[in-house]
The first five atom37 places (N, CA, C, CB, O) and aatype in JSON, in Angstrom:
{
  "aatype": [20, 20, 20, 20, 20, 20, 20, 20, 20, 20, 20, 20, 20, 20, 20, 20, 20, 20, 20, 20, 20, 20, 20, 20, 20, 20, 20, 20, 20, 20, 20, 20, 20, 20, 20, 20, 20, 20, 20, 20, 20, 20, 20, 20, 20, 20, 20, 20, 20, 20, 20, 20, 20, 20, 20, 20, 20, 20, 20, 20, 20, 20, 20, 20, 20, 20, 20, 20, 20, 20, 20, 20],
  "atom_mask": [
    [1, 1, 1, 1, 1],
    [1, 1, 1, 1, 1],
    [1, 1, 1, 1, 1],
    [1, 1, 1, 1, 1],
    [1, 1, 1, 1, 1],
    [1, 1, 1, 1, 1],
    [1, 1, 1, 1, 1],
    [1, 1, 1, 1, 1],
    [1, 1, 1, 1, 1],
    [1, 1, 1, 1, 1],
    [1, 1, 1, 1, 1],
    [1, 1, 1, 1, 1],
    [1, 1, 1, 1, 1],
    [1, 1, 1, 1, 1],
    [1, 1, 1, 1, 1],
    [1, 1, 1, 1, 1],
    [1, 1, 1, 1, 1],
    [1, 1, 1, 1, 1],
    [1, 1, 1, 1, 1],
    [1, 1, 1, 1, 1],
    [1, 1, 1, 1, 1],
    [1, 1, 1, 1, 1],
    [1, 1, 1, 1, 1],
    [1, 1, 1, 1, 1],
    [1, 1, 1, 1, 1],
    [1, 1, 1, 1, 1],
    [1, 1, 1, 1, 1],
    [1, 1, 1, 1, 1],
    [1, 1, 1, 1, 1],
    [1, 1, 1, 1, 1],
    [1, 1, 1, 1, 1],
    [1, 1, 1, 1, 1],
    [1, 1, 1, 1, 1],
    [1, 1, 1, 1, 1],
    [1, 1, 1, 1, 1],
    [1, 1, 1, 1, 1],
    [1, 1, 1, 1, 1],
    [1, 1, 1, 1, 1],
    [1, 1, 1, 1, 1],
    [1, 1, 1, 1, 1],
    [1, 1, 1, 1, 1],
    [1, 1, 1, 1, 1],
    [1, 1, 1, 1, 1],
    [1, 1, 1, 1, 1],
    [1, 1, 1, 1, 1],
    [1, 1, 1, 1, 1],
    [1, 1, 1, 1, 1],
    [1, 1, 1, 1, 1],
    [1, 1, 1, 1, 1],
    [1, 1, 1, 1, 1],
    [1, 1, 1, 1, 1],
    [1, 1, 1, 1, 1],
    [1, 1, 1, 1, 1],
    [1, 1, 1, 1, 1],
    [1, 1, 1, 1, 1],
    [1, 1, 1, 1, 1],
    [1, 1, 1, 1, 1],
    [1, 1, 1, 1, 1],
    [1, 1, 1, 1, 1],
    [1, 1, 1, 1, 1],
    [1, 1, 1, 1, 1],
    [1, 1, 1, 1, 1],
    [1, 1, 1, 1, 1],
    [1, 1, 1, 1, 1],
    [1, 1, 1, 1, 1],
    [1, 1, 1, 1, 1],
    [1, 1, 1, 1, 1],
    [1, 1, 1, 1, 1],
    [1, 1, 1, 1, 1],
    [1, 1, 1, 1, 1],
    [1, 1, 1, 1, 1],
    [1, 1, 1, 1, 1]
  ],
  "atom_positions": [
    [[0.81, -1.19, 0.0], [0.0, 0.0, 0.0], [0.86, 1.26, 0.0], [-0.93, -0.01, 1.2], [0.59, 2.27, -0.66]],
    [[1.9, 1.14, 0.78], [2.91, 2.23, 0.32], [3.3, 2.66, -0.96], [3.97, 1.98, 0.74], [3.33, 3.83, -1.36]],
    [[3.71, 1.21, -1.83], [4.25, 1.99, -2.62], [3.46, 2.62, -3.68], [5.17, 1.41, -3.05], [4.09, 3.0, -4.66]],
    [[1.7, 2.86, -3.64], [1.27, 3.5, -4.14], [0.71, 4.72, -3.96], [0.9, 2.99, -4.41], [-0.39, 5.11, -4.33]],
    [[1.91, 5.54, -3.13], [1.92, 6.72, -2.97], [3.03, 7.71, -3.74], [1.96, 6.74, -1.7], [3.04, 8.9, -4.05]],
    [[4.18, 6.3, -3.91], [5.26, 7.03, -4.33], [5.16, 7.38, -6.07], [6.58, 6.13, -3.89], [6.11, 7.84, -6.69]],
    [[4.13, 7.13, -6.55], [4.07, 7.8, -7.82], [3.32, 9.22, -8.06], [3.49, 6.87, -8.66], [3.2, 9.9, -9.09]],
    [[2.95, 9.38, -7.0], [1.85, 10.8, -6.72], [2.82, 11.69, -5.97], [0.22, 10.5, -5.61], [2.59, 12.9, -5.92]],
    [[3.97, 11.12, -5.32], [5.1, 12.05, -4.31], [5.63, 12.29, -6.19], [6.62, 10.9, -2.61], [5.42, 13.5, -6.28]],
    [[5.91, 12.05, -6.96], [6.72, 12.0, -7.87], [5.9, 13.08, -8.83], [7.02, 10.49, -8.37], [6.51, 14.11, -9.09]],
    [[4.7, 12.92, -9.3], [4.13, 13.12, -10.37], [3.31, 14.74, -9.91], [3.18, 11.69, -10.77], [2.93, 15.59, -10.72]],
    [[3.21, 14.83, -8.46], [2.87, 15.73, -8.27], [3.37, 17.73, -8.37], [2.68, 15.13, -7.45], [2.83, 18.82, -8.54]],
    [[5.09, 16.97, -8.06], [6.11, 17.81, -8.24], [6.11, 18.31, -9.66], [7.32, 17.16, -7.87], [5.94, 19.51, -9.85]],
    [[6.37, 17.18, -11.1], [6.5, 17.5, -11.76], [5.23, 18.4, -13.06], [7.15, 16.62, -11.74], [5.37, 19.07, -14.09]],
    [[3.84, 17.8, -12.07], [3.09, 18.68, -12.76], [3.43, 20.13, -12.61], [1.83, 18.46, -12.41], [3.79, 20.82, -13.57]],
    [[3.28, 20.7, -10.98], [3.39, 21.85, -10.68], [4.79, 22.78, -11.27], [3.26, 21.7, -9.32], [4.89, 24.01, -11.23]],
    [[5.82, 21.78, -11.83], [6.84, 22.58, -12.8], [6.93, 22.55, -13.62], [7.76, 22.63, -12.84], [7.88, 23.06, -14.21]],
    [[5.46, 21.55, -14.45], [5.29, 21.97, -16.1], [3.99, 23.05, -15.94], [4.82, 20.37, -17.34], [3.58, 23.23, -17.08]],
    [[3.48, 23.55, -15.33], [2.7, 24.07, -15.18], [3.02, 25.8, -15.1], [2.21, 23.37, -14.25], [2.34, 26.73, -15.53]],
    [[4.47, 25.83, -14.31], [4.76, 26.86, -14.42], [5.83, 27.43, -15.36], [4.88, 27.04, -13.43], [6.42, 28.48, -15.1]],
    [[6.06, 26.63, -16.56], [6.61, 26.68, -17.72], [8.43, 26.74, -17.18], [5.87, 28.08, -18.62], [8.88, 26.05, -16.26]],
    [[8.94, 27.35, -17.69], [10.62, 27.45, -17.49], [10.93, 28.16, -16.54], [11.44, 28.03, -18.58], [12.08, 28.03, -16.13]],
    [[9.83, 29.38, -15.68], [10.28, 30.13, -15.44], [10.97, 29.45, -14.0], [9.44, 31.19, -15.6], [11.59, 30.19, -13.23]],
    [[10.83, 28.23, -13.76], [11.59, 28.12, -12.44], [13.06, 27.84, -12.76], [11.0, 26.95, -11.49], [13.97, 28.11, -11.97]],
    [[13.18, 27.42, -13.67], [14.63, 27.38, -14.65], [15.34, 29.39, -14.18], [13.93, 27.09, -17.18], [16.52, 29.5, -13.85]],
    [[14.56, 30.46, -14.23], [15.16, 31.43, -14.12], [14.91, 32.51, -12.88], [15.0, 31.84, -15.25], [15.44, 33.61, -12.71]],
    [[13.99, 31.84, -12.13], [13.84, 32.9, -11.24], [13.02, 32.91, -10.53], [13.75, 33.86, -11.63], [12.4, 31.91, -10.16]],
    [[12.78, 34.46, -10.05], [11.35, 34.19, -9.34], [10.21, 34.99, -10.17], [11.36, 34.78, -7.64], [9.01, 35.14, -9.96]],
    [[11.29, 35.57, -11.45], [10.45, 35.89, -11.91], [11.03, 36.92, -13.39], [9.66, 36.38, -10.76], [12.18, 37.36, -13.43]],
    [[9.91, 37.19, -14.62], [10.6, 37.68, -15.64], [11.49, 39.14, -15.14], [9.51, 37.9, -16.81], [12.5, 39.24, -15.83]],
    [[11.37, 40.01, -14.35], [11.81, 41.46, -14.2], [13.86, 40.91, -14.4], [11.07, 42.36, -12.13], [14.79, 41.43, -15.03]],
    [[13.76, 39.7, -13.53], [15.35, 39.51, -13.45], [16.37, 38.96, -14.54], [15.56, 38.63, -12.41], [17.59, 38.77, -14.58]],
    [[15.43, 38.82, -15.28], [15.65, 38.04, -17.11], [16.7, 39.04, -17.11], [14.14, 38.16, -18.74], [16.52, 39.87, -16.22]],
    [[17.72, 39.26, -17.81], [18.28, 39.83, -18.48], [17.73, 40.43, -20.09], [19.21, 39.08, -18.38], [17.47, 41.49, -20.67]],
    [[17.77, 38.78, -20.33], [17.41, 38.64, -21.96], [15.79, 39.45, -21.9], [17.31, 36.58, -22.62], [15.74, 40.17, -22.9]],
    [[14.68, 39.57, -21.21], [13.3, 40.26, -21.44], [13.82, 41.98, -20.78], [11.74, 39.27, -20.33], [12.86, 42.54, -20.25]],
    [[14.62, 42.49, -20.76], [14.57, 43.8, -20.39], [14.77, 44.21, -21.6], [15.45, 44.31, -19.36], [15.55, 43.76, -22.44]],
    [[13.77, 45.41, -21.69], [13.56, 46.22, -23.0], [13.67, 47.96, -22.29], [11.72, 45.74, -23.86], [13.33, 48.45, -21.21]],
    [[14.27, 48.45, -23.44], [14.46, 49.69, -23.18], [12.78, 50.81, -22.77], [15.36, 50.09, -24.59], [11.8, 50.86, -23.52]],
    [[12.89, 51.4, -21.73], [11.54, 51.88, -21.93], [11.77, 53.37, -22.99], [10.76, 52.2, -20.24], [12.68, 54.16, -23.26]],
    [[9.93, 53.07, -23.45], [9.65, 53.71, -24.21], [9.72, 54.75, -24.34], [9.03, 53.56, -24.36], [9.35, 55.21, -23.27]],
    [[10.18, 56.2, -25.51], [10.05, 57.26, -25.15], [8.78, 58.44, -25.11], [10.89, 57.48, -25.65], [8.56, 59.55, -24.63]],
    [[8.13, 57.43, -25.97], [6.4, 58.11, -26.39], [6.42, 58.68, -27.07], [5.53, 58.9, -25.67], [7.55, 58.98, -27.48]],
    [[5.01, 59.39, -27.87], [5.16, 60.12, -28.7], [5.84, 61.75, -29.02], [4.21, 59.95, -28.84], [5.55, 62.63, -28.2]],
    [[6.47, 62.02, -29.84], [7.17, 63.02, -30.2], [6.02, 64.68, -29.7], [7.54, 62.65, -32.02], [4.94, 64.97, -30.21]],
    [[6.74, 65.44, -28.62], [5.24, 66.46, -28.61], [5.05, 67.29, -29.72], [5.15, 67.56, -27.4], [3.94, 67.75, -29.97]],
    [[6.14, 67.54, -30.49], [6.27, 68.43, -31.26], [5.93, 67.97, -32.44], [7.36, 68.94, -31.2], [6.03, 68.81, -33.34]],
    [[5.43, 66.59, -32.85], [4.46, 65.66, -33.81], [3.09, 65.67, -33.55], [4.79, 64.2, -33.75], [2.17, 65.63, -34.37]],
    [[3.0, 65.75, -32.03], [1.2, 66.15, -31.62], [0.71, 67.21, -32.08], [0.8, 66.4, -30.13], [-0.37, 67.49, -32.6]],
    [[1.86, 67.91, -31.77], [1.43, 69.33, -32.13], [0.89, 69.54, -33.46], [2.54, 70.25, -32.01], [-0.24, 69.97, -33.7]],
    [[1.76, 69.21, -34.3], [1.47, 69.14, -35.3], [0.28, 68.86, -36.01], [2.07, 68.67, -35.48], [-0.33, 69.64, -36.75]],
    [[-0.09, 67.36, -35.64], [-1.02, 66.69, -35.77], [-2.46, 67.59, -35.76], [-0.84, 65.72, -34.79], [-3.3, 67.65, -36.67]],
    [[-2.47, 68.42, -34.15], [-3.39, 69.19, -33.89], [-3.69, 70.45, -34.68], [-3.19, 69.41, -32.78], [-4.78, 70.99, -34.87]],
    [[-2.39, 70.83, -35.13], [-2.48, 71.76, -36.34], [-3.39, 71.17, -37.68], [-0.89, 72.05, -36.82], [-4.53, 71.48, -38.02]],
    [[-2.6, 70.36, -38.19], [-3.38, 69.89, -39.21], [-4.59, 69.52, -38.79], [-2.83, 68.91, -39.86], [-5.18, 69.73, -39.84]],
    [[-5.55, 69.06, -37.94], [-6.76, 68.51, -37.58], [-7.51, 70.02, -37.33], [-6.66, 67.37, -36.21], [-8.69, 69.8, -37.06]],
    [[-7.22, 71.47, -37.34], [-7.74, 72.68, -36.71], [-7.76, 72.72, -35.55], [-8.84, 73.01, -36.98], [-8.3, 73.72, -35.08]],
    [[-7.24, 71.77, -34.62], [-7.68, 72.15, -32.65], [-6.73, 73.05, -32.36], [-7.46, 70.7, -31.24], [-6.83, 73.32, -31.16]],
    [[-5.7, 73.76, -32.95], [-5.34, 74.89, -32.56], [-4.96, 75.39, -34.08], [-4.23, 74.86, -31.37], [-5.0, 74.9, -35.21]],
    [[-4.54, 76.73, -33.42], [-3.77, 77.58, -34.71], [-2.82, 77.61, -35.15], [-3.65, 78.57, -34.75], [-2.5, 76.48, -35.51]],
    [[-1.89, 78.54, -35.41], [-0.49, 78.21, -35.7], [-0.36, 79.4, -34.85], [0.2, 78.08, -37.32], [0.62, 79.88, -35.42]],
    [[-0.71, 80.48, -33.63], [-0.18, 80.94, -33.24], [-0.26, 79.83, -31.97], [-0.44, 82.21, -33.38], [0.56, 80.22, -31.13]],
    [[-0.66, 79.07, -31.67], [-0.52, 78.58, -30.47], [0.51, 77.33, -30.27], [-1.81, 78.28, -30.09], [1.04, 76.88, -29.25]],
    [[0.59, 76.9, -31.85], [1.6, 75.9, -32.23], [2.34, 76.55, -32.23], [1.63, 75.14, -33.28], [3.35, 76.0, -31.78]],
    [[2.58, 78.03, -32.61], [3.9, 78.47, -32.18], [4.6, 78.5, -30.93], [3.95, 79.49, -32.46], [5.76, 78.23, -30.62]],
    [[3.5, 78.95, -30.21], [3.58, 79.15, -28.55], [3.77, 78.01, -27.92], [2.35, 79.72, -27.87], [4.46, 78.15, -26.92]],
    [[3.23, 76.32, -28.23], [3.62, 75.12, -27.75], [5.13, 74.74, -28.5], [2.39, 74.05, -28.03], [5.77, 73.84, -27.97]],
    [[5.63, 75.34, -29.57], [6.94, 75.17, -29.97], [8.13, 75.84, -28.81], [6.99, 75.88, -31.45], [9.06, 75.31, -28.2]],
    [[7.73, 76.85, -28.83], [8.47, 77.47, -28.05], [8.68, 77.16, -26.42], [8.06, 78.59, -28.27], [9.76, 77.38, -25.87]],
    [[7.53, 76.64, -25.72], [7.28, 76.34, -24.67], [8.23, 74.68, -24.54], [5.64, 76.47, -24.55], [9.03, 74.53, -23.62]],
    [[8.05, 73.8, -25.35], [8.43, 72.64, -25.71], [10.49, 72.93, -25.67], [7.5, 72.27, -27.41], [11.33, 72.31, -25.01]],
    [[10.62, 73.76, -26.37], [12.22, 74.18, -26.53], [12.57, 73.43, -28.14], [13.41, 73.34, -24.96], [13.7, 73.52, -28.63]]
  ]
}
């Protein structure tokens, strides 16, 4: 009767570490990856919004001037 425990001591382990894919292979977790760090983003260009807003009419071109200037 014992030894039909020892396939569930066995099988139980290895579900719970296909389950959690590789990552126990690296960690505790993706942030410490090396290989998944990506540069963060810089967003959109303001001085392309601006623009944008020009061409669409939500402002003028004196105020696109004034967000140019404000921008540097």
């Amino acid at each position: 009767m014992m030894f039909l425990w020892i396939p569930f001591l066995i099988l139980i382990p290895l579900l719970f570490w296909r389950s959690r894919g590789d990552a126990g292979m690296r960690g505790c977790c993706d942030a410490h990856d090396a290989r998944s760090a990506t540069p963060p983003s810089a967003g959109p260009d303001p001085i392309e919004i601006a623009r944008q807003r020009l061409a669409r009419g939500e402002i003028n071109t004196a105020q696109f001037d004034e967000i140019r200037r404000a921008i540097g």
